[in-house]
C-alpha positions in Angstrom: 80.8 -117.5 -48.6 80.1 -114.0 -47.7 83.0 -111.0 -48.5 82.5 -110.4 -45.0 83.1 -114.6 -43.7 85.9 -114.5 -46.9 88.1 -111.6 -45.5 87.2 -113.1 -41.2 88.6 -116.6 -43.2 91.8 -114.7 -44.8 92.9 -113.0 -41.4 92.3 -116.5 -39.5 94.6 -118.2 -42.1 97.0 -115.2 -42.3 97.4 -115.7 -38.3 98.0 -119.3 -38.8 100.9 -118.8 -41.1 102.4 -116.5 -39.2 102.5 -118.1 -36.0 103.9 -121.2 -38.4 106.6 -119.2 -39.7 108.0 -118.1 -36.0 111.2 -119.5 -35.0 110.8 -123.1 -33.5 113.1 -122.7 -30.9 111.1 -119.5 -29.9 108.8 -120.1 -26.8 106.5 -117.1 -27.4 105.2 -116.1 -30.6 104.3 -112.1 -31.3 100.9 -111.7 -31.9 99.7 -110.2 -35.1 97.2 -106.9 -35.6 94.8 -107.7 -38.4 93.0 -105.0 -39.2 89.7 -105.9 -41.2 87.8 -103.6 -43.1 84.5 -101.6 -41.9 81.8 -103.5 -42.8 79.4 -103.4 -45.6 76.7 -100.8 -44.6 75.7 -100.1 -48.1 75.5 -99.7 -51.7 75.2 -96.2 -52.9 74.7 -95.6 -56.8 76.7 -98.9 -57.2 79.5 -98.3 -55.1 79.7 -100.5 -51.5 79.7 -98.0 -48.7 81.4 -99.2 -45.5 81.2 -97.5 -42.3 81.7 -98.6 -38.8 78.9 -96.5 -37.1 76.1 -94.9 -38.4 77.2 -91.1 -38.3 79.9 -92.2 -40.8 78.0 -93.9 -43.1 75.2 -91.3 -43.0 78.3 -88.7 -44.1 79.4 -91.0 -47.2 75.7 -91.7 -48.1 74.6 -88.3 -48.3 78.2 -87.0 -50.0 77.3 -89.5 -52.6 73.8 -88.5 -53.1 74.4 -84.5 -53.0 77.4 -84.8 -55.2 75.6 -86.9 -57.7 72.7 -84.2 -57.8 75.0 -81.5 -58.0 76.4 -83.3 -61.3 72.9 -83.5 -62.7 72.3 -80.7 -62.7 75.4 -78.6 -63.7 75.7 -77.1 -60.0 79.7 -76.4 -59.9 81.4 -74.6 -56.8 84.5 -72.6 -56.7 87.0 -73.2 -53.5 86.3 -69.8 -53.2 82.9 -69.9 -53.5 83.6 -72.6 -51.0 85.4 -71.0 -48.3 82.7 -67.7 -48.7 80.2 -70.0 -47.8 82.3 -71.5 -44.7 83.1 -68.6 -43.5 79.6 -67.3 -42.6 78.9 -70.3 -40.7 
């Protein structure tokens, strides 16, 4: 099974148990909120990326990239240098 099919599985069974574990005498049971995880849009430089729409993931993408360069090639910025820039814009 996918990660993706695994987790759908998980919440499916989680929402089983639940509704076991109501009170029999209970008519009604609560429903439960599962929330799943965005999913799997990428992997980035080893790292899954997930993002629910494609302005997100474009954001984590490129943060990943630009910060990875910036390693490479000892390019360091000050929260001052930072805010300078910010500020102009």
């Amino acid at each position: 099974m996918t990660g993706a099919i695994k987790i759908a599985a998980l919440a499916v069974a989680g929402l089983a148990l639940a509704a076991c574990a109501t009170d029999s005498a209970s008519s009604t049971a609560e429903p439960v909120a599962v929330e799943l995880p965005a999913p799997l849009a990428a992997i980035v430089l080893g790292e899954e990326v997930r993002a629910s729409g494609a302005a997100a993931m474009q954001q984590i993408v490129l943060t990943r990239l630009f910060d990875r360069f910036a390693e490479e090639q000892g390019i360091v910025a000050t929260c001052a240098e930072i805010d300078a820039f910010v500020d102009k814009l």
